[in-house]
C-alpha positions in Angstrom: 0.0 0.0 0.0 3.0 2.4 0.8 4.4 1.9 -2.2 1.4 2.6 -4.4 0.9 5.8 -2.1 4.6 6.8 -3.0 3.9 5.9 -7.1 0.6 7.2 -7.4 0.3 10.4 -5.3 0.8 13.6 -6.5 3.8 15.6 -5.3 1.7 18.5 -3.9 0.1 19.4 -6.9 -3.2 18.1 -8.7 -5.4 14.8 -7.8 -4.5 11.0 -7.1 -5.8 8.9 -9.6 -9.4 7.4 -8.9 -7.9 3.8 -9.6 -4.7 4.1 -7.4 -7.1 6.5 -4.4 -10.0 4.0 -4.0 -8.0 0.7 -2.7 -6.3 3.1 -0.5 -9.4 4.7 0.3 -10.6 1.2 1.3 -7.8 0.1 3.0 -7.9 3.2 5.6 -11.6 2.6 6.0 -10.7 -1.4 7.0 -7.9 -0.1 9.3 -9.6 2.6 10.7 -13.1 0.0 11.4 -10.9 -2.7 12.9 -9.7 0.1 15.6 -13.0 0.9 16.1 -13.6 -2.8 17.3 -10.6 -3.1 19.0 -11.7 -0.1 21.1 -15.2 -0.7 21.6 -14.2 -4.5 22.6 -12.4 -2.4 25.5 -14.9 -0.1 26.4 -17.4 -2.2 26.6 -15.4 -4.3 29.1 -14.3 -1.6 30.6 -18.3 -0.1 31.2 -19.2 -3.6 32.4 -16.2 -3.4 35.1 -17.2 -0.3 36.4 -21.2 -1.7 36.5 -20.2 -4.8 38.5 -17.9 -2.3 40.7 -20.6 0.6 41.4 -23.7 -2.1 41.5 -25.2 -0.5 38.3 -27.3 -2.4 36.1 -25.9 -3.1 32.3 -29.1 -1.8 30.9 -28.5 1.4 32.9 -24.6 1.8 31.5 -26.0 1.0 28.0 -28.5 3.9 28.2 -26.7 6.2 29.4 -22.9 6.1 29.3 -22.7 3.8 26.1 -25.1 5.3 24.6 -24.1 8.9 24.5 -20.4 8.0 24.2 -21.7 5.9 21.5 -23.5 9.1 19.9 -21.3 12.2 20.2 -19.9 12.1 17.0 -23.0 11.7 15.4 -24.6 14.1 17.3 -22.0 17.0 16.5 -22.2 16.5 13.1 -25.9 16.6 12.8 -25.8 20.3 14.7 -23.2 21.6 12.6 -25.6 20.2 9.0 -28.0 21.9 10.4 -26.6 25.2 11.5 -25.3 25.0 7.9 -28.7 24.8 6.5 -28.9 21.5 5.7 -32.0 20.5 7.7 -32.8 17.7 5.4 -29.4 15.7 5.4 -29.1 16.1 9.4 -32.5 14.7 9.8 -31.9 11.8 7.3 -28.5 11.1 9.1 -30.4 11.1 12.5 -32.6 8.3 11.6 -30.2 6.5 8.8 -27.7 5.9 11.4 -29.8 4.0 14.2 -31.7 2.1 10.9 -27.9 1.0 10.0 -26.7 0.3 13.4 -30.5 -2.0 14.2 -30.5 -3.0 10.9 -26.8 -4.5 9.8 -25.4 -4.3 13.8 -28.0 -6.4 14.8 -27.7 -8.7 11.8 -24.2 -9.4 12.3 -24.5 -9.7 16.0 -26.8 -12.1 16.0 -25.7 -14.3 12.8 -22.4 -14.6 14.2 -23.8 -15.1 17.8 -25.5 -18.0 16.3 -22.2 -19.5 14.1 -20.3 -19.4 17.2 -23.2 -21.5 19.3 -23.8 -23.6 16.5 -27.6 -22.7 16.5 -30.1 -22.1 14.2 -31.5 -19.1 16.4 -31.1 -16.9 19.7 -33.5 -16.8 22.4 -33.9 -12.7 23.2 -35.1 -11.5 26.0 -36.4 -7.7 25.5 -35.7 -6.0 29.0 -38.2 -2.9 29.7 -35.5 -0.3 28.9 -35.5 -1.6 25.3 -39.4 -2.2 24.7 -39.5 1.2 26.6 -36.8 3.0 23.8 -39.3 1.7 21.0 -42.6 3.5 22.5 -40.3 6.6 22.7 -38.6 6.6 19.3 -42.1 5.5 17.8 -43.7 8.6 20.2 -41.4 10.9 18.5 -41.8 9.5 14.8 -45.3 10.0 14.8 -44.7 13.3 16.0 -42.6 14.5 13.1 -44.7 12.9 11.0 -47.5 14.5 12.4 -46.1 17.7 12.9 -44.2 17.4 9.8 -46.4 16.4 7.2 -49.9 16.3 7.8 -49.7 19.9 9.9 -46.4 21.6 8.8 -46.6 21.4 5.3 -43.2 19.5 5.5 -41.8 22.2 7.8 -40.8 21.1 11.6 -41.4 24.1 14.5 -39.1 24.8 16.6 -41.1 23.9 19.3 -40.4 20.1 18.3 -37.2 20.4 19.2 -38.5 20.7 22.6 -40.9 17.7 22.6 -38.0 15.5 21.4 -35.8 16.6 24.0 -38.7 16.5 26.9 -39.7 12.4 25.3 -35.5 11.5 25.6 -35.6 12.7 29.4 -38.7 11.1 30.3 -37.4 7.6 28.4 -34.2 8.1 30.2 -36.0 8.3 33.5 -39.1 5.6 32.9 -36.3 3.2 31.6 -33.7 3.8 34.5 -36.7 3.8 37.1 -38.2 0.6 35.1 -34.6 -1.0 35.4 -34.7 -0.8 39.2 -38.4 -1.4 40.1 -37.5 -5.2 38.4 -34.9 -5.4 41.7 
């Protein structure tokens, strides 16, 4: 890779050629993905640790300090789209990422969950903070498309900003208290 980097690269001046950038391209992305891993592998040891240690529940650490760890990047970059004006690719990216992460995440979790075990299929068990995160996420769906659509004429108050923030504090809460009132 190095040495197509030192052929194909321009010395300061003009482009790198589409057929000599796009395995490089690839090969950072690989690199840069198996880091990733390798440091969520860590962290997520690391968060179960201090869970055992402190006598907090997993589904507790996953909603809160996983989860907004997990979605800082994402979250900075859908402000500054928006503060640029582009509404309509922040709001696509807020709901494109989850879909990708419960869609292919998921996926891969569980098929190789199951190649590992040798079985056919895993047994699930949805705990209330999870059947509790769908009501919310579907709460606030309906409300942009409600708001959105059918009363906004495809515009979105500010005011919904609001609600959306008000339904993540009150799933925070109902989940965390949920988590507990099982003890």
């Amino acid at each position: 890779m190095a040495a197509l980097v030192l052929r194909f690269a321009p010395a300061g001046e003009g482009q790198m050629a589409l057929f000599a950038a796009t395995p490089i391209a690839l090969y950072g992305f690989i690199i840069g993905a198996t880091w990733i891993d390798a440091i969520a592998d860590h962290l997520v040891g690391m968060l179960d640790f201090i869970g055992i240690l402190f006598r907090i529940p997993g589904p507790v650490i996953g909603l809160t300090i996983l989860a907004w760890g997990n979605s800082v990047a994402d979250l900075s970059a859908n402000v500054a789209m928006a503060r640029k004006g582009l509404a309509n690719m922040a709001m696509t990216a807020c709901f494109a990422g989850p879909v990708f992460n419960i869609l292919i995440g998921l996926g891969l979790g569980f098929s190789t969950l199951a190649t590992m075990e040798g079985e056919s299929e895993i047994k699930v068990e949805l705990k209330a903070s999870v059947v509790t995160g769908f009501i919310f996420v579907l709460l606030n769906c309906a409300a942009i498309l409600g708001v959105g659509i059918f009363l906004g004429q495809g515009r979105i108050p500010k005011q919904h900003g609001y609600l959306a923030l008000t339904l993540y504090c009150l799933y925070v809460v109902s989940s965390v208290l949920l988590t507990y009132a099982k003890k």
